[in-house]
Backbone as CSV, one residue per row, in Angstrom:
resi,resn,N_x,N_y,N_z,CA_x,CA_y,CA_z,C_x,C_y,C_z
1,UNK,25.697,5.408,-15.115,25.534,3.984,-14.958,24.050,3.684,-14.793
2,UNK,23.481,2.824,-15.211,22.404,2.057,-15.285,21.845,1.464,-14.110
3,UNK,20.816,1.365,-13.229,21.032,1.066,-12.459,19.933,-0.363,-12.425
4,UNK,20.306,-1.302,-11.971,19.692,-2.640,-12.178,18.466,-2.817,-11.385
5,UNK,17.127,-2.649,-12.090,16.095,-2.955,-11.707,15.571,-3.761,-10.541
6,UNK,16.654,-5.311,-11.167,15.765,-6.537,-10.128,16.886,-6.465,-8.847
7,UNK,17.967,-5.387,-8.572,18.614,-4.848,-7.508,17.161,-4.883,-6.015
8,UNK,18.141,-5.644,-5.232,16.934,-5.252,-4.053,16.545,-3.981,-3.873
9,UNK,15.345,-3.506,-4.256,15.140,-2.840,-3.600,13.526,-2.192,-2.654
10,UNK,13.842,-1.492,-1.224,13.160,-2.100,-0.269,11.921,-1.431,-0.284
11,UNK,11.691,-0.421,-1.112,10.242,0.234,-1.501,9.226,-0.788,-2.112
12,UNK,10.359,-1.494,-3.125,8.885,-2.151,-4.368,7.935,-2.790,-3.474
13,UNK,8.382,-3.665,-2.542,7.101,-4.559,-2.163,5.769,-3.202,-1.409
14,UNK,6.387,-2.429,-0.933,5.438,-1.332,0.099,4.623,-0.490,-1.139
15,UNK,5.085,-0.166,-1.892,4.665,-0.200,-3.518,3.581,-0.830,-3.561
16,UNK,3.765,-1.891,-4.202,2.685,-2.600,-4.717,2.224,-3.374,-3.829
17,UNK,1.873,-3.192,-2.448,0.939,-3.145,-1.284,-0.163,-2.222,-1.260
18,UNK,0.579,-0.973,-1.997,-0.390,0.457,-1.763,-0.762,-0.175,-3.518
19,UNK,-0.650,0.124,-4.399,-1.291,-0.742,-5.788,-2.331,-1.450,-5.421
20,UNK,-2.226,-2.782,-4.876,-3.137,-3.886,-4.537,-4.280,-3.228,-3.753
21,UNK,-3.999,-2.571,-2.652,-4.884,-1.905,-1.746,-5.598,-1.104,-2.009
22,UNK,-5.117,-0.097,-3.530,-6.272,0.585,-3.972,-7.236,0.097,-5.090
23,UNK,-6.401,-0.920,-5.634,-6.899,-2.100,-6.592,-8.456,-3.101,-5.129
24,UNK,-8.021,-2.987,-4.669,-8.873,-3.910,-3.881,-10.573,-2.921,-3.273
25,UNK,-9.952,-1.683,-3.070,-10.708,-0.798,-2.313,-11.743,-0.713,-3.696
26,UNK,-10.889,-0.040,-5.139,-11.713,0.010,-5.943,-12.757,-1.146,-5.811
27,UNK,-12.376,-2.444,-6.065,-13.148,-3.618,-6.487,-14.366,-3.495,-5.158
28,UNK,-14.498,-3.702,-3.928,-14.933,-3.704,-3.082,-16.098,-2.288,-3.270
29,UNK,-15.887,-0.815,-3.604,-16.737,-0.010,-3.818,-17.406,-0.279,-5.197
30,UNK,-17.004,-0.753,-5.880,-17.799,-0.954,-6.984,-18.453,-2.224,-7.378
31,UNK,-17.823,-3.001,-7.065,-18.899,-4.599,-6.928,-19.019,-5.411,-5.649
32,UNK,-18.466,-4.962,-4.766,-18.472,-5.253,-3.038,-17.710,-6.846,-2.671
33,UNK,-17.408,-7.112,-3.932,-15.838,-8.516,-3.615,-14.530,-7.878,-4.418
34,UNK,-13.732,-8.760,-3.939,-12.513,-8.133,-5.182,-12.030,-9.901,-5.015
35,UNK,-12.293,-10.324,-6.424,-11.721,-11.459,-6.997,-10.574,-11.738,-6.985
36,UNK,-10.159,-12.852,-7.126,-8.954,-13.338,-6.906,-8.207,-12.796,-7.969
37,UNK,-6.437,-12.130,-7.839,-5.885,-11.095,-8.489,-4.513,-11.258,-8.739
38,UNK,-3.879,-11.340,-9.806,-2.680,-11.241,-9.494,-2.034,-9.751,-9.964
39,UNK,-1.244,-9.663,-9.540,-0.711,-8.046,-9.986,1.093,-8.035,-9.693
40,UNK,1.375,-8.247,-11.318,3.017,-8.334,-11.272,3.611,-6.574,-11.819
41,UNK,4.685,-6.518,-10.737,4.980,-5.110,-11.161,6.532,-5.472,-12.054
42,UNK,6.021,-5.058,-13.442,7.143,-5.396,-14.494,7.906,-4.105,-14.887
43,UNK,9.069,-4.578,-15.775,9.776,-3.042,-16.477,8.595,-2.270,-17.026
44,UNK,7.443,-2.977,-17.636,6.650,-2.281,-18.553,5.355,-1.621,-17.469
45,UNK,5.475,-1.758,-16.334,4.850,-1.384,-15.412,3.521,-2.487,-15.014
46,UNK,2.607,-2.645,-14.487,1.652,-3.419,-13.676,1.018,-4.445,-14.619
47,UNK,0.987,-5.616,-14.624,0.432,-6.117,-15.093,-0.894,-6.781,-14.176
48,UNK,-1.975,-7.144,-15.039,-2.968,-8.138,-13.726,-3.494,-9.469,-14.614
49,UNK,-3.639,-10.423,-13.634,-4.115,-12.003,-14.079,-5.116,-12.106,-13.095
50,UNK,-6.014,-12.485,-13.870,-7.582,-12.684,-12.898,-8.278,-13.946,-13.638
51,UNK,-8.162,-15.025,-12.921,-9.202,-16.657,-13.487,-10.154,-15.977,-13.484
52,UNK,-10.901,-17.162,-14.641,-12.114,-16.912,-14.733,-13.254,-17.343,-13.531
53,UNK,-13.014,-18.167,-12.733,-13.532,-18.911,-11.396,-12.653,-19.637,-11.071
54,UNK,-12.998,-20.208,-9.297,-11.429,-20.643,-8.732,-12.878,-21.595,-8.030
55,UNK,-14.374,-22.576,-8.679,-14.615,-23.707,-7.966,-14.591,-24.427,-7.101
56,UNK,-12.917,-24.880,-7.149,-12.592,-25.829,-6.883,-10.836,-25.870,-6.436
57,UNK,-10.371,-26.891,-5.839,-8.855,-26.919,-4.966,-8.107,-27.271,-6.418
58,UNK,-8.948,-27.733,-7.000,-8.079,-27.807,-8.339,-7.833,-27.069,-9.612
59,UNK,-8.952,-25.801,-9.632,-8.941,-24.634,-10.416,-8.349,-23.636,-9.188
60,UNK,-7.986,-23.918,-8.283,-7.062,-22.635,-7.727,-5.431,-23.298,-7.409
61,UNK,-5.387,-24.483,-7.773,-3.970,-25.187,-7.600,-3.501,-24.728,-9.850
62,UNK,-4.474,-24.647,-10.257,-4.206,-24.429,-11.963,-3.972,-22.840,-11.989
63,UNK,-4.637,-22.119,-11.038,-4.434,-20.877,-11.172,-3.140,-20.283,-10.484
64,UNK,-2.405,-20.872,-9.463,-1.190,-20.597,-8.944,-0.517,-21.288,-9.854
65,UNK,-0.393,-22.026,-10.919,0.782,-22.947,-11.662,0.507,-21.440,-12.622
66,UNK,-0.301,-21.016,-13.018,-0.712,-19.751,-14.248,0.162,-18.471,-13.555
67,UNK,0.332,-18.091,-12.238,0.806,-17.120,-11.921,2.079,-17.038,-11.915
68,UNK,2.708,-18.624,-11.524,3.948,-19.176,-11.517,4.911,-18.643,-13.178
69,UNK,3.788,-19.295,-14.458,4.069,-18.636,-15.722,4.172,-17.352,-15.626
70,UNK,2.839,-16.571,-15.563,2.330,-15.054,-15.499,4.013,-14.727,-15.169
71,UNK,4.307,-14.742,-14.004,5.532,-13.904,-13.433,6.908,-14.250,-14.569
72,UNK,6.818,-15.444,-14.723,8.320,-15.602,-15.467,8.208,-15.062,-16.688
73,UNK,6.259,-15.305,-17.616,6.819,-14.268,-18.633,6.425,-13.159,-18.699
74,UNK,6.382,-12.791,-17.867,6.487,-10.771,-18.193,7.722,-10.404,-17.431
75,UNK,8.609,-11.229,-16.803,9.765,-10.809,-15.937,9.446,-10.548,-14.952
76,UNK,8.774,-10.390,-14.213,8.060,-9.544,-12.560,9.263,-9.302,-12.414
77,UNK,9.089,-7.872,-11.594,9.949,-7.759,-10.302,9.463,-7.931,-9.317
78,UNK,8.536,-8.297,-8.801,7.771,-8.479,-7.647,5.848,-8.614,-8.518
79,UNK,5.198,-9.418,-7.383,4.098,-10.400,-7.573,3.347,-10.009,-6.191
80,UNK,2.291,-9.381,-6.566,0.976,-9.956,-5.316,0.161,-10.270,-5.979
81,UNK,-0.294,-11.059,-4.934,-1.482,-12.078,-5.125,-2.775,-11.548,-4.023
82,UNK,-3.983,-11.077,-4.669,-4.978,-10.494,-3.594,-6.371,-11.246,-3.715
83,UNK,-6.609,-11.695,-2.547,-7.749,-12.607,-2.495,-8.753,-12.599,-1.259
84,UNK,-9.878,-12.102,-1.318,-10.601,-12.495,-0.447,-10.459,-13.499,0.509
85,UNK,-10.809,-13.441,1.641,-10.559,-14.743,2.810,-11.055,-14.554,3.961
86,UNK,-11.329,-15.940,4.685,-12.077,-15.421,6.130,-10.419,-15.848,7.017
87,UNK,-10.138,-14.808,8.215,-9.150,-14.871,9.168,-9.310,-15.019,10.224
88,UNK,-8.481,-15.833,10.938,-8.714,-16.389,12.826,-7.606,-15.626,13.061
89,UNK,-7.784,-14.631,14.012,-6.515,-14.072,14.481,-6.236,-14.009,16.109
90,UNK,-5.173,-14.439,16.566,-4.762,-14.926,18.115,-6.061,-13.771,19.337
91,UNK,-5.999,-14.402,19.973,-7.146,-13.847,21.542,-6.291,-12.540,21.880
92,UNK,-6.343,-12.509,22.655,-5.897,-11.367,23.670,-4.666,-11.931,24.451
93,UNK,-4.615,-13.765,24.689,-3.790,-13.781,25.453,-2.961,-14.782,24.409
94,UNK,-2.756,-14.353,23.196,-2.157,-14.506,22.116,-1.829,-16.352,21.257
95,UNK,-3.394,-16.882,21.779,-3.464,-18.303,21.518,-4.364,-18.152,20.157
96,UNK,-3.601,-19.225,19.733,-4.706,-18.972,18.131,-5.123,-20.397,17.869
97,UNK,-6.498,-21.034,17.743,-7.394,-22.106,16.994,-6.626,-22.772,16.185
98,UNK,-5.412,-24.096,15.632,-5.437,-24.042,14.343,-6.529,-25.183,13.833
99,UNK,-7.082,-25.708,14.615,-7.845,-27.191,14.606,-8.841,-26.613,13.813
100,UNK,-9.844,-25.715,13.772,-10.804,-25.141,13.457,-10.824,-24.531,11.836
101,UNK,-10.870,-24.885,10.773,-10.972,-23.993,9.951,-11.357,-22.576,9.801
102,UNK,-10.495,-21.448,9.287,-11.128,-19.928,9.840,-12.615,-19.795,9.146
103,UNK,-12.668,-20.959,8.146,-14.184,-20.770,7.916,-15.607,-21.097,8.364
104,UNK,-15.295,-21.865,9.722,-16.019,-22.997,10.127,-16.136,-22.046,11.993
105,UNK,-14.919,-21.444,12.165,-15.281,-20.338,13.400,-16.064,-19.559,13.297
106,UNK,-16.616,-19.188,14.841,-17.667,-18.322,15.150,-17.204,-16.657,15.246
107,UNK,-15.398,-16.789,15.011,-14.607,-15.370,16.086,-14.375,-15.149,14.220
108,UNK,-14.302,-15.623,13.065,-14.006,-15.304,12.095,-14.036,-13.976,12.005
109,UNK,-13.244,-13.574,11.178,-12.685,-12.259,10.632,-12.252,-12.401,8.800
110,UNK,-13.709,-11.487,8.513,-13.377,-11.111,6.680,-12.423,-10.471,6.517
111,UNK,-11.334,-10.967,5.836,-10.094,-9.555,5.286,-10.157,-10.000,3.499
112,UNK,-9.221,-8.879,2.999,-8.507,-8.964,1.957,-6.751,-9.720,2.128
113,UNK,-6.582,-10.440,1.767,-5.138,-11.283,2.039,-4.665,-10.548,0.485
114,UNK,-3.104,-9.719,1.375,-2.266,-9.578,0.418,-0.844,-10.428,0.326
115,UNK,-0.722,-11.098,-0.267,0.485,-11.980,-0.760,1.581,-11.528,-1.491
116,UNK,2.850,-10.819,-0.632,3.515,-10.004,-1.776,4.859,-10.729,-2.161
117,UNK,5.263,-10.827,-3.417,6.966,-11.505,-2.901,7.753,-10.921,-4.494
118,UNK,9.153,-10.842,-4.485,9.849,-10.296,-4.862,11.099,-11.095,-5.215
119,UNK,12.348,-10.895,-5.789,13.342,-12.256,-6.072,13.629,-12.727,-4.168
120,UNK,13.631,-12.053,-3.527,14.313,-12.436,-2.467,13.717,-12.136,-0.952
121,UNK,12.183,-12.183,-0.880,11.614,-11.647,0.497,9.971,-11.819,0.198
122,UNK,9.401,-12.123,0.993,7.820,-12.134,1.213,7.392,-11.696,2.369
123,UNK,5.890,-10.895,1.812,5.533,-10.445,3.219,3.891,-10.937,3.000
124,UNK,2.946,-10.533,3.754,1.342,-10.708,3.641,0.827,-9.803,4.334
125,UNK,0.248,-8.907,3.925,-0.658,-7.769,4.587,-2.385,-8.414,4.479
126,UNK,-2.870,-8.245,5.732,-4.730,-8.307,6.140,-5.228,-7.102,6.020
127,UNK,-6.024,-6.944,5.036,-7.266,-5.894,5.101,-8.593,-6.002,5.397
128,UNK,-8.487,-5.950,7.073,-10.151,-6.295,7.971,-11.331,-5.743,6.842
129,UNK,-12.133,-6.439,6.691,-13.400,-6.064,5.922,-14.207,-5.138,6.450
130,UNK,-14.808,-3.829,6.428,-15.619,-3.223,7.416,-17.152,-3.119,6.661
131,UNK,-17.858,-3.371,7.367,-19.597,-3.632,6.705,-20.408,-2.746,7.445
132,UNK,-21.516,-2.215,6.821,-22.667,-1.345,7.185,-23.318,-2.062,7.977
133,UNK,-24.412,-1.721,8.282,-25.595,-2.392,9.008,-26.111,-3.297,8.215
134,UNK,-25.997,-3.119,6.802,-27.096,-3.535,5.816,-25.720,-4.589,5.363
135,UNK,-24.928,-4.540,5.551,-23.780,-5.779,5.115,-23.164,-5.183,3.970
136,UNK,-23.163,-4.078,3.607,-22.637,-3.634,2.573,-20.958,-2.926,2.903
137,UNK,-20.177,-3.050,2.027,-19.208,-2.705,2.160,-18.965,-0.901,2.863
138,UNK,-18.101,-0.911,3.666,-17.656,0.810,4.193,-16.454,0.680,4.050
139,UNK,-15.739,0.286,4.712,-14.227,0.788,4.274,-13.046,-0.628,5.014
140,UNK,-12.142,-0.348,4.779,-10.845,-1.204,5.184,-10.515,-0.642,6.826
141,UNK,-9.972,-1.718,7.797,-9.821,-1.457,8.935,-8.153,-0.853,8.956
142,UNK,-7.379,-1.027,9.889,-6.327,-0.962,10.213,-5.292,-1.895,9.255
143,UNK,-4.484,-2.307,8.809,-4.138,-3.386,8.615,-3.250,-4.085,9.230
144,UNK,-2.649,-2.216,10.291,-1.264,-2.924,10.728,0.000,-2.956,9.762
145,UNK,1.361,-2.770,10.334,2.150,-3.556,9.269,2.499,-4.780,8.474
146,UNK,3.204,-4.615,7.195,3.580,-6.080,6.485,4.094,-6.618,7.462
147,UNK,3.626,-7.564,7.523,4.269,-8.909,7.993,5.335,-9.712,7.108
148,UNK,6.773,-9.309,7.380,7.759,-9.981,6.322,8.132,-11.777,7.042
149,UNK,8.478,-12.658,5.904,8.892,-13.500,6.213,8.265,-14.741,5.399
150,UNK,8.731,-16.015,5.282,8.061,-17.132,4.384,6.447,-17.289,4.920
151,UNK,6.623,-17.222,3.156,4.836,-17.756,3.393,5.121,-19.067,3.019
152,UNK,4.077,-20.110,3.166,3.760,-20.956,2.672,2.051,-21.856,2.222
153,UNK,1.665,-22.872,1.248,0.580,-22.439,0.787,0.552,-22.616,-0.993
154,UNK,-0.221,-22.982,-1.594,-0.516,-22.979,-2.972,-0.339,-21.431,-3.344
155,UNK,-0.581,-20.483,-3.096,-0.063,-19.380,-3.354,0.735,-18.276,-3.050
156,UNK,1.954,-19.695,-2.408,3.699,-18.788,-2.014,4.242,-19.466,-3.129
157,UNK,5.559,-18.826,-3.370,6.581,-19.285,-3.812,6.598,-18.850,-5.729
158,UNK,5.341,-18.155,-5.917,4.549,-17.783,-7.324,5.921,-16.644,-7.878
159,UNK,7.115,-16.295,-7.309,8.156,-15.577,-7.846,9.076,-16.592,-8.537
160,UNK,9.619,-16.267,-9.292,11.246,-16.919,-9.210,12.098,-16.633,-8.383
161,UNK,13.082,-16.912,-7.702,13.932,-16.415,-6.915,15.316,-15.968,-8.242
162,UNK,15.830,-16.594,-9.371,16.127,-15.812,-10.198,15.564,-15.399,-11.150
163,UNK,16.235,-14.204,-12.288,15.532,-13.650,-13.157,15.951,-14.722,-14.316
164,UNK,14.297,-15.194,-14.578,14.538,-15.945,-15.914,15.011,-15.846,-17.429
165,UNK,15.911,-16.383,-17.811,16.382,-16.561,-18.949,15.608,-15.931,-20.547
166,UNK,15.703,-15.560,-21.442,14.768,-14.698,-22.253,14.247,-15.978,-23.156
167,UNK,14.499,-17.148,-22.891,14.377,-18.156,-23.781,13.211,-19.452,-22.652
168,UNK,13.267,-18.457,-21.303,12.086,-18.947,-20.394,11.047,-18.290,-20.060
169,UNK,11.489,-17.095,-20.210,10.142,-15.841,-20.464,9.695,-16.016,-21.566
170,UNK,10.522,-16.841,-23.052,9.399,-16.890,-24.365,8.578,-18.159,-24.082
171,UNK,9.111,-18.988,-23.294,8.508,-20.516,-23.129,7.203,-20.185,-22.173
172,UNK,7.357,-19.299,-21.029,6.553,-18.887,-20.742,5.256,-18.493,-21.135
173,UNK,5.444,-17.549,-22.297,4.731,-17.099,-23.043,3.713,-17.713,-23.372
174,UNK,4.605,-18.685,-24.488,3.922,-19.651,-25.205,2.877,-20.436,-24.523
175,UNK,3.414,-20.930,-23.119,2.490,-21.966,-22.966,1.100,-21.028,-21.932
176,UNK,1.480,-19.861,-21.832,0.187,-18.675,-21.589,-0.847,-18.873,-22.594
177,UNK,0.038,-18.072,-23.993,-0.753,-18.311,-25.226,-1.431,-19.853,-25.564
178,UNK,-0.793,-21.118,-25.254,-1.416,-22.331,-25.745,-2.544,-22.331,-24.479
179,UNK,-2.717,-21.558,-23.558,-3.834,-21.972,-22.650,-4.984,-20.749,-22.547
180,UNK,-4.587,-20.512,-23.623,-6.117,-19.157,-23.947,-5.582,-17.926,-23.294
181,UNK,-4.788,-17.476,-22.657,-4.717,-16.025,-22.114,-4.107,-15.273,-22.753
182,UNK,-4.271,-14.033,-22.499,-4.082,-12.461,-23.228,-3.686,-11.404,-22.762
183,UNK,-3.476,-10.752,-22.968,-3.153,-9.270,-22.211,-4.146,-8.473,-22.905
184,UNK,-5.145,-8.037,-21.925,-5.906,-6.930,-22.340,-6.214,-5.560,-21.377
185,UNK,-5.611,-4.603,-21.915,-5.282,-3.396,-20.921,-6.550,-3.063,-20.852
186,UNK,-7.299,-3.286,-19.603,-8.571,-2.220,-19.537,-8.486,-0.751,-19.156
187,UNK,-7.136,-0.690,-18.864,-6.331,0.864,-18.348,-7.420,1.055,-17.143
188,UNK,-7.201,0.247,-16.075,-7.114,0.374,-14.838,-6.797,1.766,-13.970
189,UNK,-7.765,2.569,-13.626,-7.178,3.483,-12.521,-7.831,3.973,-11.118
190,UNK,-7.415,3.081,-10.195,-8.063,3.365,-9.207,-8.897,4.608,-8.577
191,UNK,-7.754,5.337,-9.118,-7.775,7.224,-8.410,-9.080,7.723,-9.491
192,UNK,-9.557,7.118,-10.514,-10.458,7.484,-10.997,-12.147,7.187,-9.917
193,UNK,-12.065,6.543,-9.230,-13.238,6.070,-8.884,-13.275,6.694,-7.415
């Protein structure tokens, strides 16, 4: 018997947590940001969507409607989304700022924000930024475990909760193709670097 892919199951997201994370580590040792990312894990294995610049609230509200496509036409079985970000994270006596933008605090904290979701579950993993003296990148902190549960945000909800129709994965397509994008394998391998 065959066994059905988009079947829950509870590895993929921890999967492509460890994907993203070495996808991110690469980007970070070799150009010291890692751009905004999407990374759908399909039958045909990993795909990635990367804008060309995110400006503006309105080239990153165009780039989550693109991921929204991205996922339906390649089928995802699961979707992260990895993006640079500054983080406010609760005191000691577990009160957290929300008045304050985390960009506009003094207690700010650089991570990598991982955004993971799947037909039926989301989680978000933080990867603390760690810097030299000289501000240059050293390595990833702790991250801690996924944090499962709804996200919400211009870049939740970027799954389908069902598997789309083959006549919405071609519509998909299409309107990929009518907006300039491509698939171009740069054959990606982290473990190389």
């Amino acid at each position: 018997m065959k066994r059905n892919r988009r079947e829950h199951d509870p590895g993929r997201l921890e999967t492509l947590a460890a994907q993203a994370q070495d996808y991110a580590l690469h980007m970070m040792r070799t150009t010291g940001s890692v751009p905004p990312t999407v990374i759908a894990d399909t039958n045909d294995g990993y795909v990635f969507c990367m804008p060309t610049g995110l400006t503006d609230d309105a080239a990153k509200d165009r780039f989550a409607e693109v991921a929204r496509l991205f996922a339906v036409a390649h089928e995802a079985n699961a979707l992260v989304m990895i993006a640079e970000a500054w983080a406010r994270l609760p005191d000691a006596s577990g009160h957290l700022d929300t008045e304050t933008p985390p960009s506009e605090s003094p207690d700010r904290k650089e991570v990598v924000v991982l955004m993971l979701e799947d037909h039926s579950r989301n989680a978000t993993c933080m990867l603390p930024i760690l810097r030299g003296e000289s501000g240059a990148f050293t390595a990833f902190g702790d991250s801690g475990p996924m944090h499962f549960g709804e996200s919400v945000g211009r870049f939740a909800g970027l799954m389908p909760r069902n598997k789309p129709s083959r006549r919405e994965a071609a519509q998909a397509k299409a309107t990929l193709l009518s907006l300039g994008m491509c698939i171009v394998n740069r054959g990606f391998d982290p473990t190389m670097n």
